[in-house]
C-alpha positions in Angstrom: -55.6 -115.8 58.0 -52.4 -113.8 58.2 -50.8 -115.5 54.8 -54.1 -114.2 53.3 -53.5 -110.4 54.7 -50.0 -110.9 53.7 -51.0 -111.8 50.1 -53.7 -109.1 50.0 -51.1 -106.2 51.6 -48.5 -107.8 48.9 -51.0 -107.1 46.2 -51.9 -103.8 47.5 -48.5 -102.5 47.5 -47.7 -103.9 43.8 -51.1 -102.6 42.8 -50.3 -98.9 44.3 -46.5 -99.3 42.8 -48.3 -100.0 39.3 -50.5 -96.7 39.1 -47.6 -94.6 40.6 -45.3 -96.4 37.6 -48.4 -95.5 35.1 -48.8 -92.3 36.4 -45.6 -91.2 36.5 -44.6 -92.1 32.9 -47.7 -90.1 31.8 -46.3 -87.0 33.7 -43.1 -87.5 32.0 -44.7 -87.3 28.4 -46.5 -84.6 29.0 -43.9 -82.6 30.7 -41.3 -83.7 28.2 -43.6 -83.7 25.1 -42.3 -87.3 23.4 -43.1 -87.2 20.3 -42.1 -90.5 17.5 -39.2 -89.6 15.2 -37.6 -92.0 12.8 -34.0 -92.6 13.1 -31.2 -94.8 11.0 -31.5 -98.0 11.6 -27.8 -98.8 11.2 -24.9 -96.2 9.3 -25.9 -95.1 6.0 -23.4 -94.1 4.0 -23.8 -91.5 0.7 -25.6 -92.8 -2.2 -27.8 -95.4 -0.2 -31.1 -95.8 -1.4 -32.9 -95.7 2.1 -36.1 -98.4 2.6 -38.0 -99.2 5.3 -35.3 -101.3 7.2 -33.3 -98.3 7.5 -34.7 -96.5 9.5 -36.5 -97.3 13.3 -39.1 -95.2 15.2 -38.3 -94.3 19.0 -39.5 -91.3 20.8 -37.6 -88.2 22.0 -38.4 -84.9 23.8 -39.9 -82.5 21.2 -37.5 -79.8 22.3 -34.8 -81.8 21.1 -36.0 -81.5 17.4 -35.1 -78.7 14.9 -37.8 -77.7 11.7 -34.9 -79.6 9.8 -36.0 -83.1 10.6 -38.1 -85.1 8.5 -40.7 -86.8 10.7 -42.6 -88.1 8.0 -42.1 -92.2 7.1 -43.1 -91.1 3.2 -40.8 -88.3 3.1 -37.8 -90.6 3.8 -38.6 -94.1 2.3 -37.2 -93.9 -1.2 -35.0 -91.5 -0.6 -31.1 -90.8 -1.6 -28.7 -90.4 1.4 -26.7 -87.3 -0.4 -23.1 -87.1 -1.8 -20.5 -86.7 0.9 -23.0 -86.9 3.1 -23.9 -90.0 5.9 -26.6 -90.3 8.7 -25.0 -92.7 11.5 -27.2 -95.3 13.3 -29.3 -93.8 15.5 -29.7 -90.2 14.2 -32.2 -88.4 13.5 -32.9 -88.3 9.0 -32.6 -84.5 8.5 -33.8 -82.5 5.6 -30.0 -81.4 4.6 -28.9 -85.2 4.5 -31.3 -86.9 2.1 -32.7 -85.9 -1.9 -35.2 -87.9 -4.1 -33.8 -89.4 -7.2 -34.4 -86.7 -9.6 -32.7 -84.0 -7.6 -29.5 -86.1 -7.4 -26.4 -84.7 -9.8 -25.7 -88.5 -10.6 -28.7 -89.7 -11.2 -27.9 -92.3 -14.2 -25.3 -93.9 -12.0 -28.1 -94.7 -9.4 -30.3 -96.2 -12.4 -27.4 -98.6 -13.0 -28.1 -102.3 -12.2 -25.3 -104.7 -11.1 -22.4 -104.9 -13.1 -23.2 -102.0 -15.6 -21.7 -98.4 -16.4 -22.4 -95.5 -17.3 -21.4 -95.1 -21.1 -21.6 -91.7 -23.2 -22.3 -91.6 -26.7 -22.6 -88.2 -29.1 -25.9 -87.5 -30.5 -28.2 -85.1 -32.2 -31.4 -84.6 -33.4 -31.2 -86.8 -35.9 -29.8 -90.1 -34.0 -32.6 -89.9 -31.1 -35.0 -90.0 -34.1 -36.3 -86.3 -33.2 -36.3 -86.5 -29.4 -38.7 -89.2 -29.3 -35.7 -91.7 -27.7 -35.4 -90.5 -24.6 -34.5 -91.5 -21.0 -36.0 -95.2 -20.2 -36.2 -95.7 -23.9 -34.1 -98.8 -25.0 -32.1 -98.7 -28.3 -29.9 -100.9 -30.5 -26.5 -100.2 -31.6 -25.4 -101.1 -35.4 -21.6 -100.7 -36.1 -20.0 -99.2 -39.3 -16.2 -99.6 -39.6 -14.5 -100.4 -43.0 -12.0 -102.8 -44.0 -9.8 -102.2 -46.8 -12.8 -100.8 -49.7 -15.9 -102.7 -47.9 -18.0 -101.0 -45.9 -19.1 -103.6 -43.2 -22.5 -102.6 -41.0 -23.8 -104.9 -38.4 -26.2 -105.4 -35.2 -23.7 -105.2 -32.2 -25.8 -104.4 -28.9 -29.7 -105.2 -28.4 -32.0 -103.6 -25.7 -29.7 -101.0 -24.3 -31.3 -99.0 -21.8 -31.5 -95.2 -22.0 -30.1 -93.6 -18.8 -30.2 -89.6 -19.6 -30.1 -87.8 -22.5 -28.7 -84.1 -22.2 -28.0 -80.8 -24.0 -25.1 -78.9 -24.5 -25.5 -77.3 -21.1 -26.0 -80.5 -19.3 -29.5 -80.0 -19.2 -32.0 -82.9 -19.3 -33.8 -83.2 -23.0 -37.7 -83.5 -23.1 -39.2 -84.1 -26.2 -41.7 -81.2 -25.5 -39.5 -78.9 -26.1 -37.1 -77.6 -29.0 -34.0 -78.7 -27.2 -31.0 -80.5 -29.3 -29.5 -83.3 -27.6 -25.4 -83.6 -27.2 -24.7 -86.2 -24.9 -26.5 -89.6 -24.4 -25.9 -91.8 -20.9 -26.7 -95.4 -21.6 -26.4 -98.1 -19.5 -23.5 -101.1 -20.5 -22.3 -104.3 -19.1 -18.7 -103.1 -17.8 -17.1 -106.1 -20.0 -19.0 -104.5 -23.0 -17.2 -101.5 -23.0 -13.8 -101.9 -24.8 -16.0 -103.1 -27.4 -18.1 -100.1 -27.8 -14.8 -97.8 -27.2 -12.9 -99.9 -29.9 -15.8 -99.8 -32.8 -16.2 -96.0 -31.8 -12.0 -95.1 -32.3 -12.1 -97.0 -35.7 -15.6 -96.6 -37.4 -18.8 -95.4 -36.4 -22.1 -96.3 -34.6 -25.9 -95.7 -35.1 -28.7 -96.3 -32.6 -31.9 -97.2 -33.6 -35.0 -97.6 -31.1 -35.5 -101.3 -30.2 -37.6 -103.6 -31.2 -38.2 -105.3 -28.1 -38.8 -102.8 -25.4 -40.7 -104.5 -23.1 -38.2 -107.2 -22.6 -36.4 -107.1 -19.1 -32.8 -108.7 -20.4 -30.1 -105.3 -21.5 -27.3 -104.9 -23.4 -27.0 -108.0 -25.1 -23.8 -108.2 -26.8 -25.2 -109.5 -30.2 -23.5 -112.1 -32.4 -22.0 -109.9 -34.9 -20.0 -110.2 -37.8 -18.0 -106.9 -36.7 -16.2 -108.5 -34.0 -13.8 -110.2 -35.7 -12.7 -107.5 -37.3 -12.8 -105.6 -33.9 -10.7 -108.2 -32.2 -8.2 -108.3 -35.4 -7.5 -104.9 -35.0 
């Protein structure tokens, strides 16, 4: 009989300890106002594309938050941690820190895949076919250099993806307006480009939209009869 009052009082005591436990922690809440925030998951450093392993949810006092932060998960998933800029685990993702891709200065180096660079080739009105080549498109690249009188023109790079395409005053080109393209950023296997630099210094180059758009392979270094004259030179 008195192990059963002892269980009973035991019980008691644990039950009482439980609703002054719950009880308190919902007196803390509302006095402190928690409210969810996401924070870095672990150090993100400039240019990191930020997903949703980045970043954590964990709750904080709302009088610790400023209008800067960005409480929303879709206003931070996809986003660009900013140049010179790096949000350390466990902080709070502020406004000032992060940008969407097309607000970022370099935004054709973030389009890059592995192993690729940023190239820039002059152009005008004429070479993007009218403006209808523009950023995304994908384009071939014929070579024109001369050896002694003959004038030798071949295929030297298939499928090579548009990154940017710009005016004069840096400006994006869009082919609803009457802009006139300057500079083209397209994207080029980093082994590619002494080749490219090389046919540029000694002859010339046209780009022509591709043919096969839709395929996922770039900048394939076709098997041209240019490039034994490249490499002779």
């Amino acid at each position: 009989m008195i192990k059963k009052q002892n269980i009973l009082f035991v019980s008691v005591v644990i039950c009482i300890c439980l609703i002054s436990y719950g009880i308190s922690i919902i007196y803390i809440n509302h006095e402190l106002e928690l409210i969810e925030v996401y924070v870095a998951n672990n150090n993100l450093v400039a240019r990191t594309q930020i997903d949703q392993d980045s970043i954590k949810l964990i709750k904080i006092p709302k009088a610790y938050l400023s209008d800067q932060v960005v409480l929303k998960k879709n206003d931070i998933v996809g986003k660009y941690v900013k140049l010179n800029t790096s949000i350390p685990e466990g902080s709070l993702v502020y406004e000032s820190s992060i940008e969407q891709l097309d607000d970022t200065i370099d935004k054709p180096a973030l389009l890059l895949k592995v192993n690729q660079a940023v190239f820039a080739l002059d152009v005008n009105m004429s070479s993007t076919a009218g403006n209808t080549i523009q950023a995304g498109s994908k384009i071939d690249i014929y070579g024109t250099i001369k050896n002694n009188r003959e004038t030798i023109v071949d295929l030297l790079f298939k499928q090579v993806r548009v990154l940017s395409i710009k005016d004069k005053n840096g400006n994006e080109v869009d082919n609803k307006t009457n802009q006139v393209p300057k500079i083209m950023l397209i994207a080029v296997d980093q082994e590619e480009i002494p080749i490219l630099t090389k046919v540029i210094a000694v002859g010339d180059i046209t780009i022509t939209p591709t043919s096969e758009f839709f395929s996922e392979d770039e900048c394939i270094l076709y098997d041209s009869i240019l490039l034994g004259y490249l490499y002779a030179q």
